[in-house]
Structures are given as structure tokens and as C-alpha cells.
Biopython code that builds the backbone (N, CA, C, O; Angstrom):
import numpy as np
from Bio.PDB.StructureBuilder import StructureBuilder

atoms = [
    (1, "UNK", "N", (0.840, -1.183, 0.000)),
    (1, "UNK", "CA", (0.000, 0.000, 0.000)),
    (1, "UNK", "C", (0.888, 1.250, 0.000)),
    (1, "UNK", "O", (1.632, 1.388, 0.971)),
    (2, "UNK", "N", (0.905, 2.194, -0.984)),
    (2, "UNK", "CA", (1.448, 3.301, -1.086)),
    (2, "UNK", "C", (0.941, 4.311, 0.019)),
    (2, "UNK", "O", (-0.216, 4.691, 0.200)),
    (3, "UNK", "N", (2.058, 4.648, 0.699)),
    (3, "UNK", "CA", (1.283, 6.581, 1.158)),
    (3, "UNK", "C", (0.796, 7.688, 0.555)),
    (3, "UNK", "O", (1.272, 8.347, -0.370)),
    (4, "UNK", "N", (-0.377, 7.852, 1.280)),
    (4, "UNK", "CA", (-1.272, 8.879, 0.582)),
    (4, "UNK", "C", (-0.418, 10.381, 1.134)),
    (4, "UNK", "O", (-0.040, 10.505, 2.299)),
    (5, "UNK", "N", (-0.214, 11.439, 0.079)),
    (5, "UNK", "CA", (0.300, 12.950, 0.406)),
    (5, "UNK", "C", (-0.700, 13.442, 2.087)),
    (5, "UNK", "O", (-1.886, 13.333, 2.398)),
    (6, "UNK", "N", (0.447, 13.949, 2.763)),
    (6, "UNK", "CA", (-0.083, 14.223, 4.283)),
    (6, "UNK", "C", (-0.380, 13.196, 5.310)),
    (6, "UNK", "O", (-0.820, 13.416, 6.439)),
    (7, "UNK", "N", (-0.030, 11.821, 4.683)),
    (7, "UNK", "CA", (-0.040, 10.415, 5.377)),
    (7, "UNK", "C", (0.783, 10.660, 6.921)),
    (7, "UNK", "O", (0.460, 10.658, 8.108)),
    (8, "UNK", "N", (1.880, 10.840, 6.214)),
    (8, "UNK", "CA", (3.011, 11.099, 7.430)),
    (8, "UNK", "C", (2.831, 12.013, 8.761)),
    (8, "UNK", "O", (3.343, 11.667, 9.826)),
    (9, "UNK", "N", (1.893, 13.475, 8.598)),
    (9, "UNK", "CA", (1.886, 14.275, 9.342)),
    (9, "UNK", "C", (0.724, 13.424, 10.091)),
    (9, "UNK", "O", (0.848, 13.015, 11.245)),
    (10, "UNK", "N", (-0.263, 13.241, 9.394)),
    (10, "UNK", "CA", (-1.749, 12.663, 10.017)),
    (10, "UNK", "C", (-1.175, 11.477, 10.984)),
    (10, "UNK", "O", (-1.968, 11.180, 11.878)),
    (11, "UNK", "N", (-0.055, 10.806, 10.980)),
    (11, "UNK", "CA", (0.414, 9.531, 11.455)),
    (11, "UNK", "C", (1.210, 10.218, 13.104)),
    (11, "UNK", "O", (1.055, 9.674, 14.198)),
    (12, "UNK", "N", (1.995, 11.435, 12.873)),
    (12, "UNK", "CA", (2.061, 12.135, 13.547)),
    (12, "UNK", "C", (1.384, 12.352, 14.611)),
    (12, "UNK", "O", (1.889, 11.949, 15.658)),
    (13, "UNK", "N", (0.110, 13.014, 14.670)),
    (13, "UNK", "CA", (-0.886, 13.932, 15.042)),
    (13, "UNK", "C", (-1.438, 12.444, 16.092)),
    (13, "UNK", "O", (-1.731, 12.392, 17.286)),
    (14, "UNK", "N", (-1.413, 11.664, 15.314)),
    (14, "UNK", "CA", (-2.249, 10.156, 15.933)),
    (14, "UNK", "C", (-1.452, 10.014, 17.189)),
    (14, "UNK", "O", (-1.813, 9.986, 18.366)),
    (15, "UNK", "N", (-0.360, 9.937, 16.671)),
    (15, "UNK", "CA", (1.086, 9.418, 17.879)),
    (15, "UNK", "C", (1.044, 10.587, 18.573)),
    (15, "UNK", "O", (0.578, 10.370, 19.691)),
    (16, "UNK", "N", (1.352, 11.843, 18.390)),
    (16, "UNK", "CA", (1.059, 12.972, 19.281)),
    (16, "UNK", "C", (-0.107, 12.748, 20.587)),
    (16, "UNK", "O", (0.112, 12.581, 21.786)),
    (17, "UNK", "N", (-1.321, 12.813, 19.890)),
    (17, "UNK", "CA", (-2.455, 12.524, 20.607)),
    (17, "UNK", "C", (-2.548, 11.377, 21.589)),
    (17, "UNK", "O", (-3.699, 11.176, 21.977)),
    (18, "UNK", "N", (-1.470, 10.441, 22.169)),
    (18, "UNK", "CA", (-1.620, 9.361, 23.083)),
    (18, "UNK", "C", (-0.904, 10.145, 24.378)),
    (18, "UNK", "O", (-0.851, 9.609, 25.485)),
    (19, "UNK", "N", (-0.516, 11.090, 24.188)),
    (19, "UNK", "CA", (-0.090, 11.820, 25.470)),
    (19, "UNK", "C", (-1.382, 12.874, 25.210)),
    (19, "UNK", "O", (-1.819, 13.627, 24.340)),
    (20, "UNK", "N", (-1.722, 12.341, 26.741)),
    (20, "UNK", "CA", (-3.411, 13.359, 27.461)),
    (20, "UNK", "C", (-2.818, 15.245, 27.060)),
    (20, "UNK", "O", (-3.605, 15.884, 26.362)),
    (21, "UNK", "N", (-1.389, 16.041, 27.558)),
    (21, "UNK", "CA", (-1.548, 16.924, 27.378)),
    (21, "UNK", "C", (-1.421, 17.337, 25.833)),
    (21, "UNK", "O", (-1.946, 18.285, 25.250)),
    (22, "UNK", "N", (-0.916, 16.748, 25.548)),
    (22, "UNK", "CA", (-1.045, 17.373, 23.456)),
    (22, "UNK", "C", (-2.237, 17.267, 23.368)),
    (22, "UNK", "O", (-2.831, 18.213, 22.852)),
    (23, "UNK", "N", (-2.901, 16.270, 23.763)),
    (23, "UNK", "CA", (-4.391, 15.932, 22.988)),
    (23, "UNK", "C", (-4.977, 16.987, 23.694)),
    (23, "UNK", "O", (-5.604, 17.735, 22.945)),
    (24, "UNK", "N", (-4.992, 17.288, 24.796)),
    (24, "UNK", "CA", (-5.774, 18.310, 25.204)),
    (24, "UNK", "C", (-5.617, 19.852, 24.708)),
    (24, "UNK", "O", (-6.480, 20.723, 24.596)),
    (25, "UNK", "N", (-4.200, 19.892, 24.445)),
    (25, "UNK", "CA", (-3.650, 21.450, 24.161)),
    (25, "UNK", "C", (-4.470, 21.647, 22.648)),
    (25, "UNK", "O", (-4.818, 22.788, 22.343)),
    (26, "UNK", "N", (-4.847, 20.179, 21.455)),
    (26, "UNK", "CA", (-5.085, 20.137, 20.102)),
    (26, "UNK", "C", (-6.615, 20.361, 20.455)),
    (26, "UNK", "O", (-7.326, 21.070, 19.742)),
    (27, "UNK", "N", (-6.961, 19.889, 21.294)),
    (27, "UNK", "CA", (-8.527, 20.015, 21.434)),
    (27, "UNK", "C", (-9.238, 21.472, 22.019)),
    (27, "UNK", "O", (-10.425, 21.746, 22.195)),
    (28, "UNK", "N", (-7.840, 22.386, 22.271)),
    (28, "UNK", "CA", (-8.598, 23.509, 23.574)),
    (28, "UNK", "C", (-8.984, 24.561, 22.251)),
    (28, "UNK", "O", (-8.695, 24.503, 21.056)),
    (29, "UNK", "N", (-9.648, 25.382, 22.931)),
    (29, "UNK", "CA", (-10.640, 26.511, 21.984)),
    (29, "UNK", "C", (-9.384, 27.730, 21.398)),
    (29, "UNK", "O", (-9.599, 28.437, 20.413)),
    (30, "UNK", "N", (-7.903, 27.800, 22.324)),
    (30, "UNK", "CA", (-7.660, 28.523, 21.173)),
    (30, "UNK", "C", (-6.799, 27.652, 20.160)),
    (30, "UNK", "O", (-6.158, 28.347, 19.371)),
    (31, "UNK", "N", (-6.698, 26.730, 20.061)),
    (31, "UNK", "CA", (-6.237, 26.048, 18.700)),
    (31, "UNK", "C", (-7.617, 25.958, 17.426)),
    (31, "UNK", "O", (-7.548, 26.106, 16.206)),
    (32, "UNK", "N", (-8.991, 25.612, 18.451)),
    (32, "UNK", "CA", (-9.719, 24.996, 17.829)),
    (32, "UNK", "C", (-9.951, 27.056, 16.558)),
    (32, "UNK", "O", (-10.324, 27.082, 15.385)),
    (33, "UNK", "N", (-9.673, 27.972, 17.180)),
    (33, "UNK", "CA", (-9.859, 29.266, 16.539)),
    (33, "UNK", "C", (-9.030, 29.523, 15.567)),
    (33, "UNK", "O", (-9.302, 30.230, 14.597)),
    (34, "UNK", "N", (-7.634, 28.785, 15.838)),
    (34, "UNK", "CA", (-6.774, 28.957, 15.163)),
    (34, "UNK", "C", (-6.993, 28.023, 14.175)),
    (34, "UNK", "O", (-5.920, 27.810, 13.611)),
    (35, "UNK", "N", (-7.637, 27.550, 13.836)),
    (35, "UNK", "CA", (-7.582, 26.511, 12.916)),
    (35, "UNK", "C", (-9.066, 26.949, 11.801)),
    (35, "UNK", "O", (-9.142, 26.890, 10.574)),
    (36, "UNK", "N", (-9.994, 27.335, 12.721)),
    (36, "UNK", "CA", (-10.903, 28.416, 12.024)),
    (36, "UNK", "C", (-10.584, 29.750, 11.004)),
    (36, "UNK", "O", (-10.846, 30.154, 9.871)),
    (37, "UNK", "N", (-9.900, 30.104, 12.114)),
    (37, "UNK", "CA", (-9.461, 31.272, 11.340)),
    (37, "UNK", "C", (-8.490, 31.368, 9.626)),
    (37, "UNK", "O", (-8.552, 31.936, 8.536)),
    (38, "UNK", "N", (-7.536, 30.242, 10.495)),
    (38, "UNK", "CA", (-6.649, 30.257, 8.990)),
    (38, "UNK", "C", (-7.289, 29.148, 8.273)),
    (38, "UNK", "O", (-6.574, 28.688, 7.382)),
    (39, "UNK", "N", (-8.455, 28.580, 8.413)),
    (39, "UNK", "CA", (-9.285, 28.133, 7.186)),
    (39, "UNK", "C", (-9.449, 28.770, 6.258)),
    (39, "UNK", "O", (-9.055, 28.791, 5.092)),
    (40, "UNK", "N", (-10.558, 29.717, 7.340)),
    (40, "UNK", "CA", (-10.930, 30.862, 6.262)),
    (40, "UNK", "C", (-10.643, 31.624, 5.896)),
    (40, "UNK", "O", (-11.349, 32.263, 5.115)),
    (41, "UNK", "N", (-9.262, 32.049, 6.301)),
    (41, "UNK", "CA", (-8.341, 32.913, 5.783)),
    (41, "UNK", "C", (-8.145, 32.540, 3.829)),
    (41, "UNK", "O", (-8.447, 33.039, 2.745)),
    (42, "UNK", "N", (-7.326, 31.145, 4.497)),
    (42, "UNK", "CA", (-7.556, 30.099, 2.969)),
    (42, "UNK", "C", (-7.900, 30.663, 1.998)),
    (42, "UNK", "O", (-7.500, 31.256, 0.996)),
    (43, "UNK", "N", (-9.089, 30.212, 2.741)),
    (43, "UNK", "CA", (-10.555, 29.968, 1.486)),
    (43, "UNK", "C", (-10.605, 31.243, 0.927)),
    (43, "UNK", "O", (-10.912, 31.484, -0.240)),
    (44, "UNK", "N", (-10.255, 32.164, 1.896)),
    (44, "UNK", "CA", (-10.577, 33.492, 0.963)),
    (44, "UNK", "C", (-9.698, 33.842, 0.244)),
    (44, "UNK", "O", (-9.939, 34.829, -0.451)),
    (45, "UNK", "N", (-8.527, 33.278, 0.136)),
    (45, "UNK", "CA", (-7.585, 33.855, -0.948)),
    (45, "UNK", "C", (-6.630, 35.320, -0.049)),
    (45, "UNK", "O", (-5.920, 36.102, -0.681)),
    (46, "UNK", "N", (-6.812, 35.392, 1.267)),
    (46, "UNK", "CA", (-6.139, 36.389, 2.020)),
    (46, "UNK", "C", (-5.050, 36.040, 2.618)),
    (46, "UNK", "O", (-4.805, 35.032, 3.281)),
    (47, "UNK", "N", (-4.198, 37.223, 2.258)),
    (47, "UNK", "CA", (-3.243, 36.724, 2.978)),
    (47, "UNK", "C", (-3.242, 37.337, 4.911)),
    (47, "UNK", "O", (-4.191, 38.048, 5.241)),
    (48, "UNK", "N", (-2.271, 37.025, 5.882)),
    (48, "UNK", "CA", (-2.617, 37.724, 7.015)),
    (48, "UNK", "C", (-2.393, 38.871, 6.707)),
    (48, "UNK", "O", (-2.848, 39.154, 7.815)),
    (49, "UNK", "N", (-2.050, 40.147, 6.146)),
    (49, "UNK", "CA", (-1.888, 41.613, 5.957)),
    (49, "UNK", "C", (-3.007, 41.882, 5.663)),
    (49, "UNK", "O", (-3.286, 43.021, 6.035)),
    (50, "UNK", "N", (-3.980, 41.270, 5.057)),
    (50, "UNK", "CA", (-4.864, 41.569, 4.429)),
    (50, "UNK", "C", (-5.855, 41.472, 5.509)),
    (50, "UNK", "O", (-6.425, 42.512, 5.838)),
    (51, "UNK", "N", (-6.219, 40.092, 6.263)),
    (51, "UNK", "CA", (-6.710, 40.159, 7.066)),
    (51, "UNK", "C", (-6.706, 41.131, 8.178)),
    (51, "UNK", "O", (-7.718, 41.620, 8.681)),
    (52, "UNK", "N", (-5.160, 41.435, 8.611)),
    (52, "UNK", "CA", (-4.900, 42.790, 9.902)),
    (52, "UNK", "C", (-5.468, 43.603, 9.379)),
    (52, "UNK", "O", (-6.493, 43.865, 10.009)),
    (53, "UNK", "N", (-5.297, 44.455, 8.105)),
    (53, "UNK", "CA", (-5.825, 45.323, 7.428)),
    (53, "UNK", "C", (-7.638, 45.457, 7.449)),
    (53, "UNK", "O", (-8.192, 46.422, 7.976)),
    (54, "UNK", "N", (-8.353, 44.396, 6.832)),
    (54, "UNK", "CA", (-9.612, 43.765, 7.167)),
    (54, "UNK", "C", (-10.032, 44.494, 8.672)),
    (54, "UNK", "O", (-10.646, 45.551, 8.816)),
    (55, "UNK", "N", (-9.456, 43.510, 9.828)),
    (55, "UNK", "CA", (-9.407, 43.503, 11.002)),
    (55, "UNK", "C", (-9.295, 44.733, 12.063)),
    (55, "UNK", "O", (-9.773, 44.921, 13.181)),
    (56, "UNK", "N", (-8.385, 45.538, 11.141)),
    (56, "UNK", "CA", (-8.286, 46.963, 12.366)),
    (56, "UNK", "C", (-7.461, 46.341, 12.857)),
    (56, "UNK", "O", (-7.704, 46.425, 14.061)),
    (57, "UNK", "N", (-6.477, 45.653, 12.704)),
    (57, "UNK", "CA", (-5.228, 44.810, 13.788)),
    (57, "UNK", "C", (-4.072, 44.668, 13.063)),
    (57, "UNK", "O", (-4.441, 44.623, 11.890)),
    (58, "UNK", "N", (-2.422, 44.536, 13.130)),
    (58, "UNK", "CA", (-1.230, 43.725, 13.199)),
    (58, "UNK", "C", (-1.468, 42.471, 12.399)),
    (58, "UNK", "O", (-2.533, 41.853, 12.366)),
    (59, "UNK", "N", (-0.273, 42.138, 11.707)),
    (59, "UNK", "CA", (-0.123, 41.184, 10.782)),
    (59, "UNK", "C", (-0.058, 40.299, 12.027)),
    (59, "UNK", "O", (-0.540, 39.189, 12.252)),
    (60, "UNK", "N", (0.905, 41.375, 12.986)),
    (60, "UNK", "CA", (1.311, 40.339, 14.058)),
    (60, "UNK", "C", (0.411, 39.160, 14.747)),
    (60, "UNK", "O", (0.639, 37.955, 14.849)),
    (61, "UNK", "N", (-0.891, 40.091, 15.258)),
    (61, "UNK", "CA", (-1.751, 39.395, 15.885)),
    (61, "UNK", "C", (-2.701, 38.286, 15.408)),
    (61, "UNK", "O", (-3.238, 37.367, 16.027)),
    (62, "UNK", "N", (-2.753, 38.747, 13.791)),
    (62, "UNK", "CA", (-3.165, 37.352, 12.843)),
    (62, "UNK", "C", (-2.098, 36.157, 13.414)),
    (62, "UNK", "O", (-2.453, 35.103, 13.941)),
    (63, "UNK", "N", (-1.177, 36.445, 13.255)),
    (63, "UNK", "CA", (-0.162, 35.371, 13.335)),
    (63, "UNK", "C", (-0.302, 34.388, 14.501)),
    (63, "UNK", "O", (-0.677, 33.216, 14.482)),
    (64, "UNK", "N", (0.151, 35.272, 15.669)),
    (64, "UNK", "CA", (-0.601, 34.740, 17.144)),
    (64, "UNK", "C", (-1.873, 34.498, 16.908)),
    (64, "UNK", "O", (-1.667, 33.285, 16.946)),
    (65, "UNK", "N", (-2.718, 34.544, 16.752)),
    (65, "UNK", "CA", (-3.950, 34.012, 16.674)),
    (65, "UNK", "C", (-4.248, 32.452, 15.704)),
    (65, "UNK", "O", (-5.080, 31.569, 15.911)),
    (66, "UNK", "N", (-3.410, 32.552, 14.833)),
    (66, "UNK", "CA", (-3.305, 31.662, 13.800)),
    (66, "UNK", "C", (-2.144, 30.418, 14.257)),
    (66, "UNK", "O", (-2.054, 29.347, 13.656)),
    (67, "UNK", "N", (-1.296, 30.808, 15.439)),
    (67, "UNK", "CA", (-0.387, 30.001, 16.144)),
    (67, "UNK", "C", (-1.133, 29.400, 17.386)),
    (67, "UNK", "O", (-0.851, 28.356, 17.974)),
    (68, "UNK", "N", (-1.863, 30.036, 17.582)),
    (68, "UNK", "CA", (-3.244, 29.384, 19.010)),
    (68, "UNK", "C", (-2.632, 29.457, 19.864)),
    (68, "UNK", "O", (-2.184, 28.500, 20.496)),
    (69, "UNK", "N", (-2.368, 31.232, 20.219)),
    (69, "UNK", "CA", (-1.850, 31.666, 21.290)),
    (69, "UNK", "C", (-3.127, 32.435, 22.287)),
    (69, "UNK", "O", (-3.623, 33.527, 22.008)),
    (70, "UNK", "N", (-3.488, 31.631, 23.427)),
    (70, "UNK", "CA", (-4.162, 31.988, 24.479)),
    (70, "UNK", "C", (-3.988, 33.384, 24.551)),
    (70, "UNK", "O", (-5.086, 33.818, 24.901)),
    (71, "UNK", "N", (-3.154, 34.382, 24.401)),
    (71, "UNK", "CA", (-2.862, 35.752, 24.935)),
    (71, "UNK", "C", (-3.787, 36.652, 23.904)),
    (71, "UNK", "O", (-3.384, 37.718, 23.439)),
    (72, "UNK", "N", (-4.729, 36.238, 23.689)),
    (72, "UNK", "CA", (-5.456, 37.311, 22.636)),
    (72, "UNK", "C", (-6.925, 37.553, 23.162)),
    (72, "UNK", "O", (-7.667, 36.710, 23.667)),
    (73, "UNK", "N", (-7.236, 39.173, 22.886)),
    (73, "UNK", "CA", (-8.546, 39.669, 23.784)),
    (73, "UNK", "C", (-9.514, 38.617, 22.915)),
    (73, "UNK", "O", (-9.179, 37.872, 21.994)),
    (74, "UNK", "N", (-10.591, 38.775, 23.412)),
    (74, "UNK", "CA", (-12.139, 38.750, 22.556)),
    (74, "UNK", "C", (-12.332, 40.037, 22.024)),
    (74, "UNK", "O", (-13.489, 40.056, 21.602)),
    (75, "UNK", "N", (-11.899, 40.901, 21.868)),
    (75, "UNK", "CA", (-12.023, 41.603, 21.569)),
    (75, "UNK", "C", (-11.410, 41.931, 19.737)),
    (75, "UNK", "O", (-11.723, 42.686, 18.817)),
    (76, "UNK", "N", (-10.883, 41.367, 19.867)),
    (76, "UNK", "CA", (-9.339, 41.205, 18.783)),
    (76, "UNK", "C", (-10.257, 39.624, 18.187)),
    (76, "UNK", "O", (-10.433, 39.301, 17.013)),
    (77, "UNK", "N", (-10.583, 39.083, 19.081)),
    (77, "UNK", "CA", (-10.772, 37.887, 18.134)),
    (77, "UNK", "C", (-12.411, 38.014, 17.251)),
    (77, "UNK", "O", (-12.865, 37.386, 16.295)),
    (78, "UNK", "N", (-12.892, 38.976, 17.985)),
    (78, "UNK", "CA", (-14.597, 39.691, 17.493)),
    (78, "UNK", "C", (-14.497, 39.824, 15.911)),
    (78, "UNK", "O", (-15.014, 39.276, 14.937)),
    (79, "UNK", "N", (-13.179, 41.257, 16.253)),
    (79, "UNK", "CA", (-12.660, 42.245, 14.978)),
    (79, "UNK", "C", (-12.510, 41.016, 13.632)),
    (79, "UNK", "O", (-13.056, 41.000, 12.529)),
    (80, "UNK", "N", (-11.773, 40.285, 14.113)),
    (80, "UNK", "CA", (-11.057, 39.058, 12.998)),
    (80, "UNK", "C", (-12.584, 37.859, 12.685)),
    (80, "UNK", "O", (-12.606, 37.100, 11.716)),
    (81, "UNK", "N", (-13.307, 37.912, 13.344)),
    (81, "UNK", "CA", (-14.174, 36.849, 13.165)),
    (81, "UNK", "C", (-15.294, 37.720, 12.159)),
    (81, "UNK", "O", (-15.642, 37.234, 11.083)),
    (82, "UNK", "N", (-15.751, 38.899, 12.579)),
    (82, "UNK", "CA", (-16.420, 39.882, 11.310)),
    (82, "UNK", "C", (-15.752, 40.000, 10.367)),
    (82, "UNK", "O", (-16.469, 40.067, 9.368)),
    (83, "UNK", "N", (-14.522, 40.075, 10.096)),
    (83, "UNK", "CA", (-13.580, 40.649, 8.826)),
    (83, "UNK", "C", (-13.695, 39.421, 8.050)),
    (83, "UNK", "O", (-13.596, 39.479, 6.824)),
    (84, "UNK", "N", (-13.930, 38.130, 8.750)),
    (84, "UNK", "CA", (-13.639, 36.745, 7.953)),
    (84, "UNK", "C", (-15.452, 36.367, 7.722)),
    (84, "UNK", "O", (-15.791, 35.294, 7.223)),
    (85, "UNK", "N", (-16.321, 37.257, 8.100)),
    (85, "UNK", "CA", (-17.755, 36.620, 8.026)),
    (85, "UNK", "C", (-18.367, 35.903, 9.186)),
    (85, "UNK", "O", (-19.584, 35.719, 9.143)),
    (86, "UNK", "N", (-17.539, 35.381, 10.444)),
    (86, "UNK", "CA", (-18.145, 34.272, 11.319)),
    (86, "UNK", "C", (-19.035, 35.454, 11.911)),
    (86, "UNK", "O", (-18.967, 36.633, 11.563)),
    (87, "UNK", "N", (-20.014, 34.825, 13.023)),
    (87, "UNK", "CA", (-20.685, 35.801, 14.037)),
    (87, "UNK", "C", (-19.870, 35.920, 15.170)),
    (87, "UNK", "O", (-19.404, 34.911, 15.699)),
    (88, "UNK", "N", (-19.704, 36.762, 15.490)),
    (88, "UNK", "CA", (-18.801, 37.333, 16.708)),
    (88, "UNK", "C", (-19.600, 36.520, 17.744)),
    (88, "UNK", "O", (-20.658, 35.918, 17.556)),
    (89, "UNK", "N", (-18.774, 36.639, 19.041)),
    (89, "UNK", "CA", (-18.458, 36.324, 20.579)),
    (89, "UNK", "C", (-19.605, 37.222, 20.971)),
    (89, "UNK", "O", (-19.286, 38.401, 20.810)),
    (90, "UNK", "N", (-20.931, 37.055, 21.468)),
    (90, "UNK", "CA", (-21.298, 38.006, 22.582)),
    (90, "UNK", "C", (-21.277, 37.617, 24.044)),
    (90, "UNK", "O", (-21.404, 36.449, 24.410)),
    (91, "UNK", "N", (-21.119, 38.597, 24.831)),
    (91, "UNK", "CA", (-21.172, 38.339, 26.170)),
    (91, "UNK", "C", (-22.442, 37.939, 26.723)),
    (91, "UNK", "O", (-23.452, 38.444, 26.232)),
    (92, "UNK", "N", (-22.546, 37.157, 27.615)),
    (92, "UNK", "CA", (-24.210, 36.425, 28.117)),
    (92, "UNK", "C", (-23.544, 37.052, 29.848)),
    (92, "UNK", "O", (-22.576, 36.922, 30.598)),
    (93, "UNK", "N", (-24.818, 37.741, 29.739)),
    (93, "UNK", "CA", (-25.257, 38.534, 31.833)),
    (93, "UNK", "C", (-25.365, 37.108, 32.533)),
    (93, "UNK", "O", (-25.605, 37.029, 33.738)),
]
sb = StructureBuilder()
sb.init_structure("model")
sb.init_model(0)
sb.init_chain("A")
sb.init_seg("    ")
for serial, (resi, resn, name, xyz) in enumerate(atoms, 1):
    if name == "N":
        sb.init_residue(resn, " ", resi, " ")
    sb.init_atom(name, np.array(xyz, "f"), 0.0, 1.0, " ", f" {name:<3s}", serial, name[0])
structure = sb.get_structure()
């Protein structure tokens, strides 16, 4: 049986995932954003400048955000989730 292209990383990710903290760090909400985000970054044909630009924000903070770095407001992640189309974060009283 030949390997399929991305076989290797996916084989990775498997073996990664038998230690509880990777699997947990791959499963937490800011990876799961980061993985949103530069979807649809993708899909749209944007690059991150474009998006900061979009956004009212830093190439920088695309980046961190797109690296699934916990250190980012809701506020920042609102801006980037309208610029890309999702529905923003509201706060619940």
C-alpha cells in the first residue's frame, strides 16, 4: 500500500495525541480558533496583511492568533471573526 500525500503528518498527530496533554492542548478553543481562522483565511484567498488590514489589527496578531496563542482579547478575536464573516463572541449577563 502506497502513502497517501499528508499520510506522514496525520500519522504524527495520531502518535502525538496518546499523550493526554497534546491531545488536550489540540482540542482547547484557542487552537480549535486557530484553525478556524486560517481556514478561512484560505478559502478566501487572504493573505494575514490583508486580514490585519480587514481587522483593524497587526499582521502580528493574525499570526498569534493563527499560532493558538491563548494571549489574545475577545475583543481582537470579534474584529477578525467579522472581517472573515463568522458571528462574533457576545457576552451572556
Amino acid at each position: 500500500m502506497s502513502k497517501q500525500p499528508g499520510q506522514d503528518f496525520l500519522e504524527f498527530i495520531q502518535e502525538a495525541r496518546q499523550d493526554p496533554e497534546i491531545s488536550a492542548y489540540l482540542d482547547s478553543f484557542s487552537v480549535a480558533v486557530a484553525n478556524a481562522v486560517l481556514a478561512r483565511r484560505i478559502a478566501l484567498g487572504w493573505t494575514q496583511y490583508r486580514l490585519a488590514k480587514q481587522a483593524g489589527i497587526t499582521q502580528e496578531c493574525v499570526s498569534q492568533i493563527e499560532a493558538g496563542s491563548e494571549d489574545v482579547r475577545m475583543l481582537t478575536l470579534n474584529a477578525v471573526f467579522r472581517a472573515l464573516g463568522f458571528k462574533a463572541f457576545e457576552a451572556k449577563a
